[in-house]
C-alpha positions in Angstrom: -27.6 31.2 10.9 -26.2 29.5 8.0 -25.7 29.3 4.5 -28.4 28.9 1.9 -28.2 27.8 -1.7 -31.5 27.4 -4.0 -31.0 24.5 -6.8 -33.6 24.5 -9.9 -33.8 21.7 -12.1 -34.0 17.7 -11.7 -32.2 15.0 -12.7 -33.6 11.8 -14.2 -33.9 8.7 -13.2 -33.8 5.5 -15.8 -35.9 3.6 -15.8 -38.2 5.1 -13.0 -38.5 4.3 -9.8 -40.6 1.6 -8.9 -43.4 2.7 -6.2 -41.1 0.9 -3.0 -38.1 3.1 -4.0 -39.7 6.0 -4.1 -41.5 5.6 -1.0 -38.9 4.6 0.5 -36.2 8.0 -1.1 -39.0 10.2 0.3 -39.2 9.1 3.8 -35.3 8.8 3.9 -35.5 13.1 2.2 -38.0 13.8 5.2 -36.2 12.0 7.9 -33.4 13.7 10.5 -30.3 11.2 9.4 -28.6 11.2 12.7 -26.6 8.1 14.3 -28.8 5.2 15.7 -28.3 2.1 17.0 -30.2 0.7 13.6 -27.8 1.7 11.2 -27.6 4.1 8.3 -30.5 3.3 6.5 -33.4 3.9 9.6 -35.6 6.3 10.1 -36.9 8.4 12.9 -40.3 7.7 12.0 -40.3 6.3 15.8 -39.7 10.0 17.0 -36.5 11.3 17.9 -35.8 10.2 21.3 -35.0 6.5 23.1 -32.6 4.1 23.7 -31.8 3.7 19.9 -30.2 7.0 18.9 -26.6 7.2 19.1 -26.3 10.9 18.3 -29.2 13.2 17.4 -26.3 15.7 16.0 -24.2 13.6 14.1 -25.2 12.0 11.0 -24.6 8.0 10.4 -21.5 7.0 8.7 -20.8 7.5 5.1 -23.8 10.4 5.1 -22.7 13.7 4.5 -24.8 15.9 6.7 -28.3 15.8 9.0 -30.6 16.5 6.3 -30.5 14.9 2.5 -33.1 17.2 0.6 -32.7 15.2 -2.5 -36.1 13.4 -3.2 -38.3 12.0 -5.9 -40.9 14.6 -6.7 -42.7 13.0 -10.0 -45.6 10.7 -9.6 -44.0 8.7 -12.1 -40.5 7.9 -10.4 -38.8 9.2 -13.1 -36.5 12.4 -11.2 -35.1 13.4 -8.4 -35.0 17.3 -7.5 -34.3 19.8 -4.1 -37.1 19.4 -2.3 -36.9 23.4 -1.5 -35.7 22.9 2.3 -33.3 25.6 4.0 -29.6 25.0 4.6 -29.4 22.1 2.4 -25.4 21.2 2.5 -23.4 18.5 0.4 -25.3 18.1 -2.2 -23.5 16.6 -4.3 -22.1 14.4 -1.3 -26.0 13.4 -1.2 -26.7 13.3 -4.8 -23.4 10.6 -5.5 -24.1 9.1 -2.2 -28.0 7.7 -3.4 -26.6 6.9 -6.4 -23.8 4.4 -4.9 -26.2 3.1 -2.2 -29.5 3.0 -3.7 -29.8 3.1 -7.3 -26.8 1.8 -9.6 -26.0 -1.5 -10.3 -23.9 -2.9 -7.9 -25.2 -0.3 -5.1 -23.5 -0.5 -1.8 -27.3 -1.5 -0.1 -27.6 -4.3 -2.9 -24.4 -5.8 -2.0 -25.2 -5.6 1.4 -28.2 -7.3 1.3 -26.5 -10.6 0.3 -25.2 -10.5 3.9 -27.0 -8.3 5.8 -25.5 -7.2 9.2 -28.5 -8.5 12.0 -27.6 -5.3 13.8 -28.5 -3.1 11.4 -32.5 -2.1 10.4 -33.5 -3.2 6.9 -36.9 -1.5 5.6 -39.1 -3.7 4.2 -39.4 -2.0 1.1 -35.4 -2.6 0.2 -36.9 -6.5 -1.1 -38.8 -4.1 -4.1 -35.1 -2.4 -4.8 -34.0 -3.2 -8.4 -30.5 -1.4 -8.3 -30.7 -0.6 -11.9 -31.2 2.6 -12.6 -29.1 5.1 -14.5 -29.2 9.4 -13.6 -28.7 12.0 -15.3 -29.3 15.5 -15.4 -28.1 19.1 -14.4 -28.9 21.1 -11.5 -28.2 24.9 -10.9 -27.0 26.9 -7.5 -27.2 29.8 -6.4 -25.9 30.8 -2.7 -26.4 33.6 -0.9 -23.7 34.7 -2.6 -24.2 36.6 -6.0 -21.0 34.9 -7.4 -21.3 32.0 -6.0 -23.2 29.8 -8.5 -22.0 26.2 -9.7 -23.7 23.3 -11.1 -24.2 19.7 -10.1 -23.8 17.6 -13.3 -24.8 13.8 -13.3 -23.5 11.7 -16.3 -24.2 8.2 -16.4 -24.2 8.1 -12.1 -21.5 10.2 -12.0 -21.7 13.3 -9.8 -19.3 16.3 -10.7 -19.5 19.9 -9.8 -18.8 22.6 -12.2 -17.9 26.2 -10.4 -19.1 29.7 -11.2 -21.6 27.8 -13.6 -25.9 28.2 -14.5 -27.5 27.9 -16.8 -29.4 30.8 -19.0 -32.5 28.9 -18.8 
């Protein structure tokens, strides 16, 4: 049941990733994102049961949908790209939204840090964040549909989508 939609190509990330941020994107890509007690920014690397989850079926506030399966792929930090899992919805809900909170200058989760709520869970590996980084890129989709294909643009961390639109490459 479902809807899927295959995306091919990457987006680029200046300047890379350091090796904190993308440990850090690719544990957040292969975790559940449901509601917990820890805030948005935990993951269920503790399993997916106990007294912390809010709501194994609802996603935390301000994310899209359960799954984000936008990742860095490229030993070098330098892109992000679908990480080829089933049903992946929103994405580019999930693409804007680690822009704003993780990358940019400015990003929501560097802002927060100046005052960081004590009830919410901080990984360690947010003190390595440099919130500078720039993306860019195009990726192409294709649903089940044969018509339905579309585009997710980034320019300068700005996320659009373009409708019935792929590229011939």
């Amino acid at each position: 049941m479902g809807y899927t939609t295959d995306f091919t190509g990457r987006v680029t990330i200046d300047p890379p990733l350091n090796a904190a941020e993308f440990d850090y994107l690719k544990r957040f890509a292969d975790s559940r994102r449901f509601t917990r007690i820890d805030g948005p920014y935990a993951l269920h690397e503790d399993g997916f049961r106990g007294p912390r989850i809010i709501n194994y079926n609802q996603p935390p506030e301000g994310q899209p949908s359960l799954w984000c399966n936008f990742e860095p792929v490229s030993a070098d930090g330098a892109s992000l790209e679908w990480n080829g899992a089933e049903k992946f919805y929103d994405a580019e809900i999930w693409m804007q939204y680690l822009i704003d909170t993780f990358l940019k200058d400015d990003a929501l989760l560097q802002n927060e840090l100046c005052a960081p709520d004590p009830d919410r869970y901080y990984d360690p590996a947010f003190r390595e964040f440099t919130f500078d980084h720039t993306v860019n890129g195009v990726i192409d989709a294709q649903g089940e549909d044969p018509d339905d294909t579309w585009q997710l643009i980034v320019r300068d961390n700005v996320v659009t989508r373009a409708e019935n639109a792929a590229s011939d490459a």
